[in-house]
C-alpha positions in Angstrom: -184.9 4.2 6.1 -182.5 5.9 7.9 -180.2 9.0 5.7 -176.8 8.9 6.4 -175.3 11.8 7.3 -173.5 13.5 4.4 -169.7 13.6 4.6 -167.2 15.5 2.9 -165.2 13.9 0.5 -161.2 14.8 0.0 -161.1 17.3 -3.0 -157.8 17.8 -5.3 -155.5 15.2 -6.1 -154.5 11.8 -4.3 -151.3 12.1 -2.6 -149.0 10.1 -3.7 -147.0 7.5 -1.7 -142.9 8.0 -0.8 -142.8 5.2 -3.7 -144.6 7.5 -6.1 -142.7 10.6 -5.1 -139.3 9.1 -5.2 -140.2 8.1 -8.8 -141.4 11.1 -9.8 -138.5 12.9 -8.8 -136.2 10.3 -10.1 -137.7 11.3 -13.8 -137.8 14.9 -13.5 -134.3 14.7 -12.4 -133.1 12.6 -15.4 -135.5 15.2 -17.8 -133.5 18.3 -16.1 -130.4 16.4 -16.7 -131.5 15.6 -20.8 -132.5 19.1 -21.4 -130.1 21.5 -19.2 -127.1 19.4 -19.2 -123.5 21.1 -20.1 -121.6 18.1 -20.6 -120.6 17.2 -23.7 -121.9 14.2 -25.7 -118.9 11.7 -27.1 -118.6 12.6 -30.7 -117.7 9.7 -33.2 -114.1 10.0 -34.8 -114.8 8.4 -37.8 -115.9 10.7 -40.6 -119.0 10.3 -42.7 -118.1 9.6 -45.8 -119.2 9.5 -49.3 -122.9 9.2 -50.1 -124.6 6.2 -51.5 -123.5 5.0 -55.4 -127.3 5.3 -56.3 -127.8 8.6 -55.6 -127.9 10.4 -58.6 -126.4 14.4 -59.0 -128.9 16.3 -57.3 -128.4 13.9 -54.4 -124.8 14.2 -54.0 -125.6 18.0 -54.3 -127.5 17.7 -51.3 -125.5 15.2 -49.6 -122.4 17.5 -49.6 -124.7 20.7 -48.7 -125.6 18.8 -45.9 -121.7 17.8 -44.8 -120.7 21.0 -45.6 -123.2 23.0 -43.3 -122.8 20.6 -40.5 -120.6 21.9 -37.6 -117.1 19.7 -38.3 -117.2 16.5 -36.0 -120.7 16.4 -35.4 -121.7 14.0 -38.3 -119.7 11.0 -38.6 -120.2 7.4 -40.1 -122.7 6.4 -37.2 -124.9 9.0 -38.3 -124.9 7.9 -42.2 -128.6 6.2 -42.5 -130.0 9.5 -40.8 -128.1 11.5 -43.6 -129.6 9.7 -46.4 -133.1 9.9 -45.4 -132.7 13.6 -44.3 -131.1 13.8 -47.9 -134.3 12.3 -49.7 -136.8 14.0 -47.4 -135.4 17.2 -48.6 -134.9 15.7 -52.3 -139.2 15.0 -52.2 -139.9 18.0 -50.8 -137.9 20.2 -53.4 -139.2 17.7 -56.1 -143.0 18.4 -55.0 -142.6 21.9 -54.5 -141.5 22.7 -58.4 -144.3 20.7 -59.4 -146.8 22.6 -57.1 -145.1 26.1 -58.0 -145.5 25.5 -61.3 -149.3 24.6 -61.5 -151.8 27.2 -62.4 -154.5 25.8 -59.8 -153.9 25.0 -56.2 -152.0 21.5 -55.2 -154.4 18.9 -54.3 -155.0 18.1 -51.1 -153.1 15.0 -51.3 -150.0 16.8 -52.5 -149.9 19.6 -49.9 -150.3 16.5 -47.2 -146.8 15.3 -48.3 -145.3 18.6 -48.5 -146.5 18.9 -44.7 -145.8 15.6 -43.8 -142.0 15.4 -45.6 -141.5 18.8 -44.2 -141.8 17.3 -40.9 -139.9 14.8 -41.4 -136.9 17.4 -42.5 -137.5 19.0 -38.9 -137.3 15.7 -37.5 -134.0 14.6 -39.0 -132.1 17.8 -39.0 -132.9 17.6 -35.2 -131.6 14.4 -35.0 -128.5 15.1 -36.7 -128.3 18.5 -34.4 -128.5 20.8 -37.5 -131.1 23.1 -35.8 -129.4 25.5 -33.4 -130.8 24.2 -30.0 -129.7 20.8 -30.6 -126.2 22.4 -31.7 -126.2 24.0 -27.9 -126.8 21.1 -26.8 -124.1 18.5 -28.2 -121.8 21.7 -27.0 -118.6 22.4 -29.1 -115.6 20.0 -28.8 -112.6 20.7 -26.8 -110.2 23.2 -28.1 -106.9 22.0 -29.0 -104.6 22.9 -26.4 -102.7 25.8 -26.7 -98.3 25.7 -27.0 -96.4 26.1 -24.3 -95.6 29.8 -24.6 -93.5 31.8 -22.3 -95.5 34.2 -20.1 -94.8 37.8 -21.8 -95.2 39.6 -18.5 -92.9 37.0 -16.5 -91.8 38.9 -13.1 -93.6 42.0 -13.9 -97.0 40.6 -12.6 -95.5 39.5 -9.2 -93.6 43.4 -9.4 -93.3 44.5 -6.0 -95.4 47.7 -5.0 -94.6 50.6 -3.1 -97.0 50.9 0.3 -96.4 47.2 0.5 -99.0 45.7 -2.0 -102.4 47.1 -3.1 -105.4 49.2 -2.5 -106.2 47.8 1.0 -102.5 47.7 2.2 
């Protein structure tokens, strides 16, 4: 039996096909877009309202901690379901903390799994809602009002003419 002769095989990746690239780049562009971006995302006009009739004092407590620390125009009606469960995720977790604070023997497992896992899902909602500070830089502020028409204090005096006919490099 005859050996072939041993040939050397391509190392490193494939290259990928103008199809492949242009998709690639398509994506990475729309990713630079979503995470760099300096326009401003449309804001809701509608405000968000009251909470839910069933919530019961410490709720509404939270509810209106929760309106009250938001930047104004950044939550509105749209963004009401996210508010409640935000709301009763933070509700739990306060709930299961006291009763693991005030146990003389560690939480069981099962208990410090919800803390985790409702914590997490207080990260995930505040995010949402853009309460942490890099999703607040990213909705951007909204437009300031625009300012009266006020006469310009230094009027003539900025156009002043200049001995040596105008400047430094004159």
């Amino acid at each position: 039996m005859r050996e072939r002769p041993q040939t050397r095989g391509r190392t490193g990746r494939r290259r990928l096909t103008p199809a492949e690239l242009a998709l690639r780049d398509r994506k990475a562009q729309r990713q630079a877009e979503q995470r760099y971006s300096t326009k401003k995302v449309a804001l809701g006009t509608s405000p968000l309202g009251d909470p839910p009739p069933w919530f019961n004092s410490r709720l509404q407590e939270i509810w209106q901690g929760i309106a009250n620390s938001a930047p104004s125009g950044v939550l509105t009606a749209a963004d009401h379901p996210a508010v409640i469960t935000y709301a009763m995720a933070i509700y739990e977790y306060q709930r299961l903390a006291e009763r693991a604070a005030v146990r003389k023997t560690p939480a069981p497992p099962e208990q410090s799994r919800q803390l985790r896992l409702l914590g997490n899902e207080m990260r995930a909602a505040g995010t949402y809602l853009g309460l942490s500070l890099a999703e607040r830089a990213r909705l951007g502020q909204p437009e300031p009002p625009p300012e009266p028409d006020t006469p310009d204090r230094w009027g003539e005096l900025r156009h002043f003419p200049t001995l040596g006919g105008g400047g430094r490099n004159a």
